[in-house]
C-alpha positions in Angstrom: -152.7 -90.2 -52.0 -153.4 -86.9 -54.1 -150.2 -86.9 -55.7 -151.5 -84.7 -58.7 -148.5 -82.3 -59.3 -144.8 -82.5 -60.0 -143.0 -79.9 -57.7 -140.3 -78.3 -59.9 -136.9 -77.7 -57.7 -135.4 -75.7 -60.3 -136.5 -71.9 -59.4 -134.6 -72.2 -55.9 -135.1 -68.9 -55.2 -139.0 -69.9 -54.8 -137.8 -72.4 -53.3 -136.3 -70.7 -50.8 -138.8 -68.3 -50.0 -141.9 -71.1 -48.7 -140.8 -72.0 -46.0 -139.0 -68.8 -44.7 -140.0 -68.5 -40.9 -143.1 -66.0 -40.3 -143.8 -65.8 -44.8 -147.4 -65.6 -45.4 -148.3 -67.6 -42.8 -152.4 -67.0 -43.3 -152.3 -68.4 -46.8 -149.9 -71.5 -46.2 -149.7 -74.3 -43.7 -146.6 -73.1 -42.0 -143.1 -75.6 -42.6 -143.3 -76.2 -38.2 -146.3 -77.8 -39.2 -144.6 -81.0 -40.6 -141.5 -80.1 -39.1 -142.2 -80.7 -35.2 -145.1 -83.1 -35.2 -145.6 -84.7 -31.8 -148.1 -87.4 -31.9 -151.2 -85.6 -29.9 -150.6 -82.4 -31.7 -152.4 -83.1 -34.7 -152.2 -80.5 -37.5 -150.6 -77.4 -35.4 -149.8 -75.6 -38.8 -153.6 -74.4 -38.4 -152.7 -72.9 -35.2 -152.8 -69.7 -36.7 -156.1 -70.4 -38.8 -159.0 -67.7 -38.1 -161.3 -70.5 -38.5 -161.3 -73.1 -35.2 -160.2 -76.7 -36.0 -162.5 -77.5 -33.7 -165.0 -78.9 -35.9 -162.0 -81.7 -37.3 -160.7 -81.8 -34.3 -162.9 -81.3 -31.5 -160.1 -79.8 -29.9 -159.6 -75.7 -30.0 -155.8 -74.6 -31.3 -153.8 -72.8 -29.0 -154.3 -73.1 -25.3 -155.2 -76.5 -25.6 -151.6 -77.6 -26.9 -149.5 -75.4 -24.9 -149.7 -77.1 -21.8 -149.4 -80.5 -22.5 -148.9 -83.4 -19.5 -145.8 -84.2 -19.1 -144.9 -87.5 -21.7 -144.5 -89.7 -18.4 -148.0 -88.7 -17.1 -150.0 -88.7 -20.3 -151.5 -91.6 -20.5 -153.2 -91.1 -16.9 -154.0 -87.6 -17.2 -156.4 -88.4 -20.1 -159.4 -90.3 -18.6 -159.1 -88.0 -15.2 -159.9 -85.4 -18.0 -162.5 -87.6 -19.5 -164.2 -87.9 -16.4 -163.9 -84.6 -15.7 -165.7 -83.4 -18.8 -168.2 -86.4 -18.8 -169.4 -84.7 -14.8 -169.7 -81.7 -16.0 -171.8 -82.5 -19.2 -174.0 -84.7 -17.1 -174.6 -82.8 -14.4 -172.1 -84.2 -11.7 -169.9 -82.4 -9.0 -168.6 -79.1 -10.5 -165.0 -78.5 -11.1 -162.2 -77.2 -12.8 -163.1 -77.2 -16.0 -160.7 -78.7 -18.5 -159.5 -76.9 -21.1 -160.8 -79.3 -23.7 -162.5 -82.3 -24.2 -160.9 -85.4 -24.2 -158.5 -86.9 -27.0 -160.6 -88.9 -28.9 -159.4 -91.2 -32.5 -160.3 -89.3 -35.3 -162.0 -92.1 -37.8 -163.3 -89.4 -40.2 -160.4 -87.2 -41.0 -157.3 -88.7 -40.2 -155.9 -89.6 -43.4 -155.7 -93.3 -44.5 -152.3 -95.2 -45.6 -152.1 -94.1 -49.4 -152.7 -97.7 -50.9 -155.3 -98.1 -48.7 -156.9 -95.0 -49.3 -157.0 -95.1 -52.9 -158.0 -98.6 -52.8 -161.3 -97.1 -50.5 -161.5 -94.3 -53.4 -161.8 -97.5 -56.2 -164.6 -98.3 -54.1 -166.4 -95.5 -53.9 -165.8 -95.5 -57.9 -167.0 -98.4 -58.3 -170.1 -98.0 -56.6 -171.2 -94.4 -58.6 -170.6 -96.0 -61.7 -172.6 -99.2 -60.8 -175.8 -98.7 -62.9 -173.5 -98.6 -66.0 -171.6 -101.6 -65.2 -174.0 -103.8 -64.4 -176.0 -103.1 -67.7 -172.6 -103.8 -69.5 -171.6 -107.0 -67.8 -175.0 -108.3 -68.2 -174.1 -108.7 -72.3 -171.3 -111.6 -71.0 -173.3 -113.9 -69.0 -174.1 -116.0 -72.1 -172.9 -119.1 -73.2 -171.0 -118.2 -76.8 -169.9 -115.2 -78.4 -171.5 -114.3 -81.4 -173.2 -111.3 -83.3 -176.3 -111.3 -80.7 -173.5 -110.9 -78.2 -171.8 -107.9 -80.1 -175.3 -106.1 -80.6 -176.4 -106.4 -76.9 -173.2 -104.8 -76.3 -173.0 -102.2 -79.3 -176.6 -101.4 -77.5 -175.5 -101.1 -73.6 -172.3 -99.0 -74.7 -174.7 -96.3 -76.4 -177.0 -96.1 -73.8 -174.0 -95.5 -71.3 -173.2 -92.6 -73.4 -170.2 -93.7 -75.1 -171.2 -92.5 -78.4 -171.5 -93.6 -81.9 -167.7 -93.3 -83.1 -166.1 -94.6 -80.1 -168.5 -97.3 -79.8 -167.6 -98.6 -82.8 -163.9 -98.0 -81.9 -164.4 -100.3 -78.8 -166.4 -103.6 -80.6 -163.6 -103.1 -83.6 -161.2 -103.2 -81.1 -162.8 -106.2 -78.9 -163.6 -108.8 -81.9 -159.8 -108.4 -82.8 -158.7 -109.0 -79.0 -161.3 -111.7 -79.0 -159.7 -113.2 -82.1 -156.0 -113.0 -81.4 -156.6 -114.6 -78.1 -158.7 -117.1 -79.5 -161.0 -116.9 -76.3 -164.2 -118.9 -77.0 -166.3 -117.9 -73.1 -168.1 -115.2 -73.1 -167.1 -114.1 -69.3 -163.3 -114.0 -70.8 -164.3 -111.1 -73.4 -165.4 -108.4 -70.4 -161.8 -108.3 -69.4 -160.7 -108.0 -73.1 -162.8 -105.4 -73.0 -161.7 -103.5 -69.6 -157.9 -103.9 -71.5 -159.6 -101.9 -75.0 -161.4 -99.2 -72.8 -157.9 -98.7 -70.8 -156.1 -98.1 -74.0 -158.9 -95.4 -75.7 -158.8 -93.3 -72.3 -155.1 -93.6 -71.7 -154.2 -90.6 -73.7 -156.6 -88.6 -70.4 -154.4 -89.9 -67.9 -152.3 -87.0 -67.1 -151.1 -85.5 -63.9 -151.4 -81.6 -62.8 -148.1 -80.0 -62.7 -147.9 -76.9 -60.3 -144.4 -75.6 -60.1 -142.9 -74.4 -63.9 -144.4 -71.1 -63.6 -144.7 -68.8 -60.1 -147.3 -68.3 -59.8 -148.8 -71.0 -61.9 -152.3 -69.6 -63.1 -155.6 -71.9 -63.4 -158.4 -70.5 -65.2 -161.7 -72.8 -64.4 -164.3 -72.8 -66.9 -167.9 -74.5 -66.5 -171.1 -74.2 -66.6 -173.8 -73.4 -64.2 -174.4 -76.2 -61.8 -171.1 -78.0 -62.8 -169.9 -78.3 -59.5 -167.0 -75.5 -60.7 -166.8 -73.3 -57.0 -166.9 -76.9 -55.1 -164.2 -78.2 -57.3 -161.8 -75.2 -57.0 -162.2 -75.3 -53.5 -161.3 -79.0 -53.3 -158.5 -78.6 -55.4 -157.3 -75.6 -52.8 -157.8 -78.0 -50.2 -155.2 -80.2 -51.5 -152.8 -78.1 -52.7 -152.7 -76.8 -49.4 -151.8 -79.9 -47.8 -148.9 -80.3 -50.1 -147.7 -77.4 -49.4 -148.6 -74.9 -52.1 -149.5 -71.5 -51.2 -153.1 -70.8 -53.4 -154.5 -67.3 -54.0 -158.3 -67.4 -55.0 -159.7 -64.9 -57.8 -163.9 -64.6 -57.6 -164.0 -63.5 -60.9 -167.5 -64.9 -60.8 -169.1 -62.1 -60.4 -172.4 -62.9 -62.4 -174.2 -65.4 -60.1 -175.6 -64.7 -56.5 -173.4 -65.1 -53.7 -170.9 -66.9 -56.0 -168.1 -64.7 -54.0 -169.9 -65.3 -50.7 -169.4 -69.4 -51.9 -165.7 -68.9 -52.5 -164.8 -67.1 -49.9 -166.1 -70.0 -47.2 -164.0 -72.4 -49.2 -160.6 -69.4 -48.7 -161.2 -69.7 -45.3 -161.9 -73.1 -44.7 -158.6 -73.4 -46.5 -156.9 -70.5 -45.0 -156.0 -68.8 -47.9 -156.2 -65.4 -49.3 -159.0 -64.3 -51.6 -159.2 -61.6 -54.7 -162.5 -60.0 -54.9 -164.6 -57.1 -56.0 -168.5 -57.1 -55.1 -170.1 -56.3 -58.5 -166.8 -56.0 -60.2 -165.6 -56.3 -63.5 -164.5 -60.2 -63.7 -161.6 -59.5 -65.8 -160.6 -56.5 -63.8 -160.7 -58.8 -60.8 -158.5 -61.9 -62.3 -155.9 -59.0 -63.5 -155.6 -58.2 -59.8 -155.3 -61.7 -58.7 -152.7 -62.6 -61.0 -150.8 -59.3 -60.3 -151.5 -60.0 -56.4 -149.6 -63.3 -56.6 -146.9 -62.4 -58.5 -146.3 -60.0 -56.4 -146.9 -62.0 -53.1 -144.6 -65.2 -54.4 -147.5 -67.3 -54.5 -147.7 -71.0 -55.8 -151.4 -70.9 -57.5 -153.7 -68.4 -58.5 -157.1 -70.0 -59.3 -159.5 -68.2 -60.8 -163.6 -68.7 -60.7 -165.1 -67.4 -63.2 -169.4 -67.4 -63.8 -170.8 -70.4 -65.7 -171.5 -70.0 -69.3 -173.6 -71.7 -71.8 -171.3 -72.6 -74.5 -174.4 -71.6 -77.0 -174.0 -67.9 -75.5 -171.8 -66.6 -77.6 -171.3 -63.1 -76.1 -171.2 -64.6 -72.6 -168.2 -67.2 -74.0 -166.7 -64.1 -75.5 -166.4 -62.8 -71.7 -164.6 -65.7 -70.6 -162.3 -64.8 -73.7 -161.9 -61.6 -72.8 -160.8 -62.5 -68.4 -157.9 -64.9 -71.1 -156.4 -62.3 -72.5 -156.8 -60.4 -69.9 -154.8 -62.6 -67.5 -152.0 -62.8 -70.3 -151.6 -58.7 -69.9 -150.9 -59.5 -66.2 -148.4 -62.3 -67.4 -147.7 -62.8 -70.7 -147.1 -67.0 -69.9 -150.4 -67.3 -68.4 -153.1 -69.4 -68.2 -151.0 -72.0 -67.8 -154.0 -74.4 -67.2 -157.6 -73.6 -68.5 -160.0 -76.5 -66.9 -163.5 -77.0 -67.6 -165.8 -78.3 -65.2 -168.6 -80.6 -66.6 -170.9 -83.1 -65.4 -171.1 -87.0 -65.4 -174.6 -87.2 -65.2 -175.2 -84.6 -68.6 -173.9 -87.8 -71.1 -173.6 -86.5 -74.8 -174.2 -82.5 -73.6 -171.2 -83.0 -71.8 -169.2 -84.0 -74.8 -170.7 -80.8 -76.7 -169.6 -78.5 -73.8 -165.8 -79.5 -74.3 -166.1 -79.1 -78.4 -167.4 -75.5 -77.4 -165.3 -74.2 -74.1 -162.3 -75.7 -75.9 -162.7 -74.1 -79.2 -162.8 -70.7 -77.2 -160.4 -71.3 -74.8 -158.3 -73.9 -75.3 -158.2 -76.4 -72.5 -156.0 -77.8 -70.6 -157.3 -80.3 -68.7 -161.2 -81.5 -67.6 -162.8 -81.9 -63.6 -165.6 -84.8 -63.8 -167.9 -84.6 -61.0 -171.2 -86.4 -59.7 -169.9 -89.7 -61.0 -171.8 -91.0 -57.9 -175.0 -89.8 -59.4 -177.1 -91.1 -62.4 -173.9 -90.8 -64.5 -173.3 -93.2 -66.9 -169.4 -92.8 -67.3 -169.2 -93.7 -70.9 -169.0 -90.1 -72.5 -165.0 -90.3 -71.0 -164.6 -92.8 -73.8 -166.5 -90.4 -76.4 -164.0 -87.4 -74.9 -161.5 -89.4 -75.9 -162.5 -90.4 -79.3 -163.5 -87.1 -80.5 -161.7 -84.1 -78.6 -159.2 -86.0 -76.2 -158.4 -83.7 -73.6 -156.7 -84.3 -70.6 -159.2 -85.9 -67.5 -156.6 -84.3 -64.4 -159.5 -85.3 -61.5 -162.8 -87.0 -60.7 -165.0 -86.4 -58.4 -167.7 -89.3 -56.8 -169.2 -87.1 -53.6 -169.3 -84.1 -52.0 -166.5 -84.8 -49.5 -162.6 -83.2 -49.9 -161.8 -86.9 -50.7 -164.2 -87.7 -53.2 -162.0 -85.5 -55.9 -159.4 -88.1 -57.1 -156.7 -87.9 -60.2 -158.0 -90.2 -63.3 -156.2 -93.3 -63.8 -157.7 -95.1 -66.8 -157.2 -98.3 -65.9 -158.8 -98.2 -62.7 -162.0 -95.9 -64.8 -161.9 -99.0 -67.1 -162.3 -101.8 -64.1 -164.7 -99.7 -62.2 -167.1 -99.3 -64.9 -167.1 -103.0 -65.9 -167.0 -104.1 -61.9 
């Protein structure tokens, strides 16, 4: 489903070192992991993660999966252990304990077929970006299309925060859609428009790719309350379950307990983590970037503290942990993301002008679609400074931080 990145093959000799027996197995899920996968075991490349996978699982690793029933006897052995567990919880006749509960389906996080799961994240899109569409739609439930028609809609664009220039981009577009289709109903013009909205965010639409460069660095920008330390450790998350090894930098070193905050996502995620309490943030994503190079690592991400793009001398610090990271490897960054917020409309459109004129970007993380956010400043972003949307984010959840695919942006937000 996450299928952000495109895995180079070329550097074999990195390619032969991942999935050595025994190499670095606390920062990557393990190639036996996906290897020997017998239905009950689950996920055993976290049998050698400090942190129990009880809480996904309900199920501790390690004793609990070395003694498995024989396959003939399985199926009966599992409700005399069910039984067994239910006595003892309730009170009933003590006995051997079991050594863990019963199997139970796992409806939360076992992962869902991919078309079915993306079609669930659509969903979940669709629903965040609801207020917006329905304020947009309502312009097309009239009987003819005229000028009135044009100005309800010139209005419910603004006020969704598409701005001035690609508002005007979007109706120019429309009447000559509307025109070289000769369509005369009003409902028939919403998809014209969906089609004209796909076309001005198309040019975001572009994947991750992890894999060039070992390690390939990813410098992530935002500002405070951006949802940057979530994000990063969301993106870890899935990297990790394709298989990339991740080193984490705390180079935020400004904010309280920012390092505290990334270090629960490096060992949710079982990987390693770069930090210095009260450190210098450059000094600390020097080390990180030395750190994986010298450990073969896939991905260095690096946190840095939120800035206010009108802080000039705080920008010129996240200048400074740039060139900084290029002294530890003259290729890197090779990404430099900025972090902003759906619900900040027009600001967030000001934050790109300014983090990208310092430091030029890569690639943008939306989050809180789900929110108050009116989705329309995508369509300014891509007007004015068009830089690359890699993901979206709708919830809280691991799942809820998609890739952007501008059609389905374009259908959501006209739903």
């Amino acid at each position: 489903m996450f299928s952000f990145f495109k895995k180079k093959t070329t550097p074999t000799p990195d390619a032969a070192v991942t999935p050595a027996p025994g190499a670095d197995t606390a920062t990557a899920l393990p190639a036996s992991g996906h290897t020997a996968a017998p239905a009950p075991a689950g996920p055993t490349d976290r049998a050698a993660d400090p942190v129990p996978a009880a809480p996904v699982h309900g199920v501790p690793p390690g004793p609990a999966q070395t003694a498995p029933a024989p396959a003939g006897t399985a199926p009966a052995a599992q409700p005399a252990s069910a039984m067994a567990w239910l006595r003892k919880s309730f009170g009933g006749a003590a006995g051997p304990a079991p050594e863990a509960p019963p199997a139970v389906p796992e409806p939360i996080d076992k992962p869902l077929p991919e078309g079915l799961a993306r079609q669930h994240w659509v969903e979940r899109l669709k629903g965040g970006l609801k207020k917006t569409g329905t304020s947009i739609t309502t312009v097309f439930t009239g009987t003819k299309i005229d000028e009135a028609l044009y100005e309800e809609l010139e209005d419910a664009l603004l006020m969704a925060d598409t701005g001035v220039r690609a508002t005007q981009h979007l109706l120019d577009d429309l009447k000559r859609r509307v025109k070289d289709t000769k369509t005369t109903q009003p409902a028939a013009v919403k998809a014209l428009l969906a089609d004209a909205l796909t076309d001005l965010l198309r040019p975001l639409e572009k994947p991750l790719v992890i894999g060039e460069h070992t390690p390939t660095v990813v410098m992530v920008a935002g500002v405070n309350g951006a949802g940057k330390t979530t994000s990063i450790g969301k993106l870890t998350k899935h990297l990790a379950e394709h298989g990339q090894s991740v080193l984490l930098a705390a180079a935020d070193t400004f904010r309280a307990a920012a390092r505290e905050q990334l270090g629960v996502w490096a060992t949710r995620n079982t990987v390693e983590i770069i930090s210095q309490e009260g450190g210098d943030p450059a000094a600390v994503s020097f080390d990180a970037v030395s750190a994986g190079r010298a450990r073969g690592r896939d991905v260095v991400l690096v946190d840095t503290a939120g800035r206010l793009p009108t802080q000039l001398h705080l920008m010129q610090e996240l200048q400074k942990i740039r060139r900084v990271i290029t002294k530890a490897d003259a290729s890197a960054p090779h990404e430099v993301l900025l972090v902003i917020d759906g619900n900040t409309g027009q600001n967030a459109l000001a934050q790109v002008r300014a983090f990208d004129d310092a430091l030029q970007l890569t690639g943008l993380i939306v989050t809180k679609l789900d929110g108050t956010a009116k989705g329309g400043v995508l369509a300014a972003i891509a007007q004015e400074r068009p830089v690359p949307v890699y993901f979206i984010g709708v919830g809280e959840r691991v799942e809820d931080l998609e890739t952007f695919n501008a059609r389905e942006f374009a259908q959501a937000l006209l739903a």
